[in-house]
Backbone bond lengths (Angstrom), bond angles and torsions (degrees), N, CA, C in turn:
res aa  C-N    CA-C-N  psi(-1)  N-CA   C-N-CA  omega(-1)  CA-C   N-CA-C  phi
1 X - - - 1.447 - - 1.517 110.92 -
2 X 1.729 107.84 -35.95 1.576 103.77 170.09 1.161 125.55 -61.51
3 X 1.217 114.34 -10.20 1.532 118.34 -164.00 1.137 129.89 -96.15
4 X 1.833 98.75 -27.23 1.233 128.13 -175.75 1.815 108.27 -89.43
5 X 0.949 117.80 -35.65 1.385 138.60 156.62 1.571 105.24 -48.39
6 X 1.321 140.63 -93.28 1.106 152.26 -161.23 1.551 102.23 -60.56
7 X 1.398 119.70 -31.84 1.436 117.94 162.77 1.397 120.31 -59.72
8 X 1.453 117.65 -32.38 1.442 133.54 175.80 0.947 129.90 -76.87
9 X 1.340 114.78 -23.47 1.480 145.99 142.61 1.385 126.00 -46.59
10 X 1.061 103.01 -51.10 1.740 105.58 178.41 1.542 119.93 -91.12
11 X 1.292 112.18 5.64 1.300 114.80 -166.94 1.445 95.88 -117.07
12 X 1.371 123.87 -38.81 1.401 128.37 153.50 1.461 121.93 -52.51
13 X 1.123 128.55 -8.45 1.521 127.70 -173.21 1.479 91.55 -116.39
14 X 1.917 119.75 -54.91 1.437 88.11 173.23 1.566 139.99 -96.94
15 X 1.616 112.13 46.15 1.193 147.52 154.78 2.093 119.64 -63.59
16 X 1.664 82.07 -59.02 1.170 96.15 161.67 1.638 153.91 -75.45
17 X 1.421 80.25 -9.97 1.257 87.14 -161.55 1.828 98.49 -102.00
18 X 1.476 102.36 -21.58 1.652 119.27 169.98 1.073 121.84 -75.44
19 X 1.776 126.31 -21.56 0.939 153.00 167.01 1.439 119.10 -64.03
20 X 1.536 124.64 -41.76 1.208 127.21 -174.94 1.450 103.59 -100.12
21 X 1.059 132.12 -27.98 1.344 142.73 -171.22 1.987 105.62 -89.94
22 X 1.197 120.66 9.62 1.645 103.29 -179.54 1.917 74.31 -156.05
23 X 1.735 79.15 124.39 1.830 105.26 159.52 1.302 125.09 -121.34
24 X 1.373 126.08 113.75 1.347 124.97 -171.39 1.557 118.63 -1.77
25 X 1.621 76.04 -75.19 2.089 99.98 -175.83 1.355 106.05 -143.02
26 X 1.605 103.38 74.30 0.916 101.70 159.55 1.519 129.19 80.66
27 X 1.139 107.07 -163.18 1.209 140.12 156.05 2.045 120.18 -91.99
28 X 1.300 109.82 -0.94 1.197 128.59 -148.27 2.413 85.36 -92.85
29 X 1.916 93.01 132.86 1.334 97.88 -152.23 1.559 99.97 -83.82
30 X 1.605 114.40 136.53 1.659 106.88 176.43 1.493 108.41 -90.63
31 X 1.366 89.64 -171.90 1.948 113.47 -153.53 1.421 111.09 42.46
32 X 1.694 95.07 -172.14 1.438 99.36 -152.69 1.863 109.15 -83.21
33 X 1.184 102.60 -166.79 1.928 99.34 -176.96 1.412 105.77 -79.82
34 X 1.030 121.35 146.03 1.137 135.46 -176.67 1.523 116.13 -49.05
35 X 1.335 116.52 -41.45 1.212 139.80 172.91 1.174 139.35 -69.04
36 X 1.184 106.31 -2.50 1.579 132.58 175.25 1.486 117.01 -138.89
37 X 1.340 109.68 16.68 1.973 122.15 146.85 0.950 126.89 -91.88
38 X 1.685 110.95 98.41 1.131 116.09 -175.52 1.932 111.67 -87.80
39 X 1.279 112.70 170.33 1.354 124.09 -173.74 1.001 118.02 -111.71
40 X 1.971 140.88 117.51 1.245 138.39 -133.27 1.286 91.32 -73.88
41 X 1.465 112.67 -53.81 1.803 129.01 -167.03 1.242 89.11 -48.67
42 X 1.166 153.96 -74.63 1.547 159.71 -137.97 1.439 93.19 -85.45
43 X 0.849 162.77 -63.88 1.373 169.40 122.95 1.776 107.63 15.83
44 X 1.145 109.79 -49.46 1.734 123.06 -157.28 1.858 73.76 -78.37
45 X 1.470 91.42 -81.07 1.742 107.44 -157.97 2.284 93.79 -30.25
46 X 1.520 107.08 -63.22 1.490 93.58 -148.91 1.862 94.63 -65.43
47 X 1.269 138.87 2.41 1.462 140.75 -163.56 1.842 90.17 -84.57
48 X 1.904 112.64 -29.34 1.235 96.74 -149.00 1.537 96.34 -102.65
49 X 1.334 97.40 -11.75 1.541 125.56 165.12 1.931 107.34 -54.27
50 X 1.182 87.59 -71.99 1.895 97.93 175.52 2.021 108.68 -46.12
51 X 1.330 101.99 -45.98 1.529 101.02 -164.84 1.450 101.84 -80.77
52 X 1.210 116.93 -7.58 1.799 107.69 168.39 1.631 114.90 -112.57
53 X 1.598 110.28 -8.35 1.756 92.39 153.85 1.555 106.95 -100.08
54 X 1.294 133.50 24.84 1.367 138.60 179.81 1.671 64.33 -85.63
55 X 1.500 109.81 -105.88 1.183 130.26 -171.13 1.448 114.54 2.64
56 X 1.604 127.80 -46.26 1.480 121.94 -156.35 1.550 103.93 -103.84
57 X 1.172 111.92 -33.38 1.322 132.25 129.96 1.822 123.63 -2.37
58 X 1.449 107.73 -96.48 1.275 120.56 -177.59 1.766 118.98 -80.56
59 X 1.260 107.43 -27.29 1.495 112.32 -167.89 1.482 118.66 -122.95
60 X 1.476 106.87 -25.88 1.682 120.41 161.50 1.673 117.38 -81.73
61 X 0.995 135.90 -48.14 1.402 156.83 -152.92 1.375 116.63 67.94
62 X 1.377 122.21 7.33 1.295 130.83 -178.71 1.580 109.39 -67.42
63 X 1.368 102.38 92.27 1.393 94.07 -177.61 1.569 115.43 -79.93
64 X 1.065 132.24 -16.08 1.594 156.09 -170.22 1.475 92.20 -61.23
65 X 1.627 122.47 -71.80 0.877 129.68 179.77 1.462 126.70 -60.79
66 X 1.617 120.97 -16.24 1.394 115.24 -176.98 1.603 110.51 -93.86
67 X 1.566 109.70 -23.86 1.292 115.18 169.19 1.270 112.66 -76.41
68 X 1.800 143.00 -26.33 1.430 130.03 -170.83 1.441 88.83 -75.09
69 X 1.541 142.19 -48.64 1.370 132.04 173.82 1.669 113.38 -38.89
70 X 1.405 96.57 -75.49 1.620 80.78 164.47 1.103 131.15 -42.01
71 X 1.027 122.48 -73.22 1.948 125.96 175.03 1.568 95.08 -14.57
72 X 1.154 121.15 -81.83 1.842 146.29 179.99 1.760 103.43 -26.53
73 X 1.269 109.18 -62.37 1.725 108.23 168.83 1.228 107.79 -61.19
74 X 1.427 122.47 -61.58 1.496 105.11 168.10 1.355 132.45 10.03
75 X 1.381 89.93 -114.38 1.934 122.23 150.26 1.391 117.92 -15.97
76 X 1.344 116.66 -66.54 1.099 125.67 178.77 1.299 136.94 -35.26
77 X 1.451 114.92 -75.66 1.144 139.84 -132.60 2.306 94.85 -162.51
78 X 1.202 111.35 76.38 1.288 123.31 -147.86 1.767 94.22 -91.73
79 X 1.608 110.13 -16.15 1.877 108.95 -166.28 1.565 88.50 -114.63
80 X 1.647 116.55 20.47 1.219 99.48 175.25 1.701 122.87 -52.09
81 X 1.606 123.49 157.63 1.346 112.55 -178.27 1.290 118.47 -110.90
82 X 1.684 105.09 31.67 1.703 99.90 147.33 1.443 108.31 -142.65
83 X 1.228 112.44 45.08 1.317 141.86 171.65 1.716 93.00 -40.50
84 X 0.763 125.28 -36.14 2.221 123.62 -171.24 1.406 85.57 -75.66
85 X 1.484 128.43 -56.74 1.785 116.88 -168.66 1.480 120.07 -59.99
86 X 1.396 102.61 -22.28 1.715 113.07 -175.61 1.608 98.44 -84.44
87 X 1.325 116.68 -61.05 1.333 96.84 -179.67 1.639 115.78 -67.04
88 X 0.653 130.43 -27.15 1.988 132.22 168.61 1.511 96.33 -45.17
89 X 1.275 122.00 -56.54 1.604 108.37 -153.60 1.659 92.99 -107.44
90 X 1.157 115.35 -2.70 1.616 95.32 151.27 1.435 131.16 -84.01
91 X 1.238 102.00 -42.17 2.016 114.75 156.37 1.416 102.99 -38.17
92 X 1.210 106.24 -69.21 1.732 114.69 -158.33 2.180 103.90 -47.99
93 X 1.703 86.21 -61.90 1.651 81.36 171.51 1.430 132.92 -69.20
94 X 1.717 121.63 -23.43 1.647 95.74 160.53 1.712 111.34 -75.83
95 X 1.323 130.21 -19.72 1.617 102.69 170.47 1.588 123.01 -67.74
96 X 1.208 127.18 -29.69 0.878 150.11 169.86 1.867 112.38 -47.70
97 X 1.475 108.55 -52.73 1.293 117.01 -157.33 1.987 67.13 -88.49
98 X 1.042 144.20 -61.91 1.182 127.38 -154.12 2.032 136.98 -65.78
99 X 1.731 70.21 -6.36 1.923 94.06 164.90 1.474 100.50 -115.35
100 X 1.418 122.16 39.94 1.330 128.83 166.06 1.692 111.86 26.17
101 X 1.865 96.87 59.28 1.381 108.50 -167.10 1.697 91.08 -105.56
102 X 1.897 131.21 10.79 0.950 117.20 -165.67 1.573 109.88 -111.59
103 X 1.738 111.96 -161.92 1.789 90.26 170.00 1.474 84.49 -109.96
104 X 1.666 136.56 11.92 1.434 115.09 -168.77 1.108 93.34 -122.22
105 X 1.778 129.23 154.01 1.658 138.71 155.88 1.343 102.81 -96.97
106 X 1.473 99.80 121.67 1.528 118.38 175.03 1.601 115.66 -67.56
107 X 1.303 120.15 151.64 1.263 126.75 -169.53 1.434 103.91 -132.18
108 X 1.472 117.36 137.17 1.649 128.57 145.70 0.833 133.80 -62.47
109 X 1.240 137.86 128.31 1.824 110.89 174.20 1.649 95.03 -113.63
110 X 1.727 106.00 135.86 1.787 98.52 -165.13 1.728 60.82 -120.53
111 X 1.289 81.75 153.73 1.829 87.04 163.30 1.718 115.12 -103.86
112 X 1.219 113.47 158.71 1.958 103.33 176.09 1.298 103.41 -108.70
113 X 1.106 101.07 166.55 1.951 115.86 -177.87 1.545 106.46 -93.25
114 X 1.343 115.54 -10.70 1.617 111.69 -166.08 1.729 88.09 -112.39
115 X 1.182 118.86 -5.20 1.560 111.01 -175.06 1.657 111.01 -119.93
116 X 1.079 99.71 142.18 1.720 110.74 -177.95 1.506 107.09 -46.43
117 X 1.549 116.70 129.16 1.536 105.62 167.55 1.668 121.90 -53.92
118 X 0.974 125.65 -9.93 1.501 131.82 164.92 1.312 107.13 -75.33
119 X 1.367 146.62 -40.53 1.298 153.51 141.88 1.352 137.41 -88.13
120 X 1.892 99.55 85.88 1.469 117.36 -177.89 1.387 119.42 -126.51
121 X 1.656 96.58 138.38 1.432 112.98 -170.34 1.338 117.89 -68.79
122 X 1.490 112.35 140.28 1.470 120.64 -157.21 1.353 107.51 -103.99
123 X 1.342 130.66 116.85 1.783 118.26 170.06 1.531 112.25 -113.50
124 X 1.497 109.72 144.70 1.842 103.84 -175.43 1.314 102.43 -97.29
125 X 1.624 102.02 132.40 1.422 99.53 178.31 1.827 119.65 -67.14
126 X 1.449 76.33 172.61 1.876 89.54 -163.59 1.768 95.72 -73.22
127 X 1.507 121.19 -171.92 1.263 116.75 179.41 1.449 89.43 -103.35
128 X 1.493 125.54 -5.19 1.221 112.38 174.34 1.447 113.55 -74.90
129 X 1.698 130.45 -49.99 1.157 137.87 158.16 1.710 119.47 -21.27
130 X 1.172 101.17 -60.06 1.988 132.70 178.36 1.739 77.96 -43.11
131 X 1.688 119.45 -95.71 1.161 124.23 -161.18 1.388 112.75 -46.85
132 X 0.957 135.05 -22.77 1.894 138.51 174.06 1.484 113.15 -77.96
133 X 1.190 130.93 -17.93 1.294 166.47 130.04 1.484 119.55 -20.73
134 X 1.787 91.94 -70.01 1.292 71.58 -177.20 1.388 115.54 -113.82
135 X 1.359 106.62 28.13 1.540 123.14 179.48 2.066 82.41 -86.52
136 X 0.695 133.51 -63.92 1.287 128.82 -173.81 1.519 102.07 -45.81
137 X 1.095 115.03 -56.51 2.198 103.61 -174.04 1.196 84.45 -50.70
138 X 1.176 136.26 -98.64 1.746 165.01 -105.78 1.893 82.97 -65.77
139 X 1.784 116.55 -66.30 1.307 93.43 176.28 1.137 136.64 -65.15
140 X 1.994 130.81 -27.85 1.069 109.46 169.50 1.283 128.20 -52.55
141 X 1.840 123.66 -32.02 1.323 146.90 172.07 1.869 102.65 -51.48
142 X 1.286 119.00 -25.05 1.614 92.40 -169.84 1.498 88.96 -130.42
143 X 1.672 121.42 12.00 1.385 109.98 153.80 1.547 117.73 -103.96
144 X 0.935 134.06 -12.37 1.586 141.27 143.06 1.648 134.45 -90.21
145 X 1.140 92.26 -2.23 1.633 76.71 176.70 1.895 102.88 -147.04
146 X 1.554 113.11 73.54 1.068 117.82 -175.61 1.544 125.97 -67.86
147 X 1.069 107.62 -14.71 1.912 132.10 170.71 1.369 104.02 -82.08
148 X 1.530 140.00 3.38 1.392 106.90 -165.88 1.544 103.04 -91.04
149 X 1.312 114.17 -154.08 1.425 117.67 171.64 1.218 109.67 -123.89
150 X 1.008 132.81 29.97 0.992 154.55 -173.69 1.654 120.21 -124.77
151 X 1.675 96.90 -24.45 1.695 116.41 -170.81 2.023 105.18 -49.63
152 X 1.772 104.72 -36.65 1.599 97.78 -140.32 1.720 88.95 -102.29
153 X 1.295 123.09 -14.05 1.532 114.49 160.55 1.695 116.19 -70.90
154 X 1.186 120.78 -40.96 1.656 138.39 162.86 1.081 102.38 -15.04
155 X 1.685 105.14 -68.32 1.342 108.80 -138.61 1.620 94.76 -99.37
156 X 1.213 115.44 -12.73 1.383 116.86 166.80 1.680 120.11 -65.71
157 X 1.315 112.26 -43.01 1.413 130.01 165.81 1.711 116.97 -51.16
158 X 1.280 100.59 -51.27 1.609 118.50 174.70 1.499 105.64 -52.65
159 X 1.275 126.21 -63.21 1.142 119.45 -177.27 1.619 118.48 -76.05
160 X 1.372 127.28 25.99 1.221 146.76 149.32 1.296 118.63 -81.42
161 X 1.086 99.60 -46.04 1.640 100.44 -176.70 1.655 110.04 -126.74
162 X 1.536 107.31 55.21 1.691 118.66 158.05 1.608 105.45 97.39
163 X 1.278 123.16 -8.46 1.413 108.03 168.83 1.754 99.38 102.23
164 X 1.411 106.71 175.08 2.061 120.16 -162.77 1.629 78.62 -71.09
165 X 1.280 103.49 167.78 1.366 123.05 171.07 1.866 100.72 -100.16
166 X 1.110 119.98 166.39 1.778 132.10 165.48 1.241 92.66 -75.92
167 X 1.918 127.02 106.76 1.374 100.98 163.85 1.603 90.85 -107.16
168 X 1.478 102.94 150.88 1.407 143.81 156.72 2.022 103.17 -22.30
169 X 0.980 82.51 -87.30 2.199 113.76 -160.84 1.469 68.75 -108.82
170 X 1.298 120.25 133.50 1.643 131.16 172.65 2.073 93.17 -106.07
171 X 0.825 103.73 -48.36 1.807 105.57 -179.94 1.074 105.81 -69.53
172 X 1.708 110.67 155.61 1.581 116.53 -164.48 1.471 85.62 -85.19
């Protein structure tokens, strides 16, 4: 009985002691990067976002309206995963709006220092602004996302209006 005991004993201690001392992997951190979890809700909303400046876009000509959607995903929702279609049809609509190829005139809003932020003066950008615009989508679009289908009109557009810009931070 002593034997069987003290055997039970030692096999229980070096259970434990093998147990605390061996970790799969480490110290090494699970799931995925933080930075690439996206959020369904955020995901749903900017998808329905994309399918109505697709829409104003391709079948309205409202380019005004297909870029404030974009603009909005933008901002929003920055790891979206058709991030190449948003910047495509935001490029596409400020060149577009800037050869007054749209039915809307785009507006600035600068704010004034002598006027109430509830009452601020509005200026429309130039078509030069428009084209600087969308020289910025079109290059982040063909400096991050070299697989899209979208990549070989981009870069065709780009070299219309002066070529990629140097961006800084190339990822949104």
């Amino acid at each position: 009985m002593k034997k069987v005991f003290v055997t039970i004993l030692v096999l229980i201690t070096a259970l434990f002691v093998s147990a605390s001392g061996s970790y799969g992997q480490g110290k090494a951190k699970t799931g995925p990067d933080p930075a690439t979890i996206r959020d369904s809700d955020l995901e749903k909303d900017s998808l329905h976002n994309l399918e109505v400046a697709r829409h104003y876009f391709k079948l309205k000509k409202a380019y005004l309206a297909a870029l404030k959607r974009c603009e909005e995903i933008d901002a929003g929702n920055p790891n979206f995963a058709r991030m190449d279609e948003v910047l495509y049809i935001a490029g596409e609509s400020s060149l577009r709006l800037s050869e007054s190829g749209g039915k809307q005139e785009t507006k600035n809003v600068m704010p004034n220092d002598m006027q109430a932020k509830e009452r601020q003066a509005t200026k429309y950008k130039t078509p030069e602004e428009l084209r600087q615009d969308a020289r910025v989508y079109l290059s982040r679009l063909v400096a991050n996302y070299p697989n899209s289908g979208f990549y070989k009109q981009a870069e065709t557009d780009l070299r219309a209006v002066g070529g990629p810009i140097k961006l800084e931070n190339t990822m949104p």
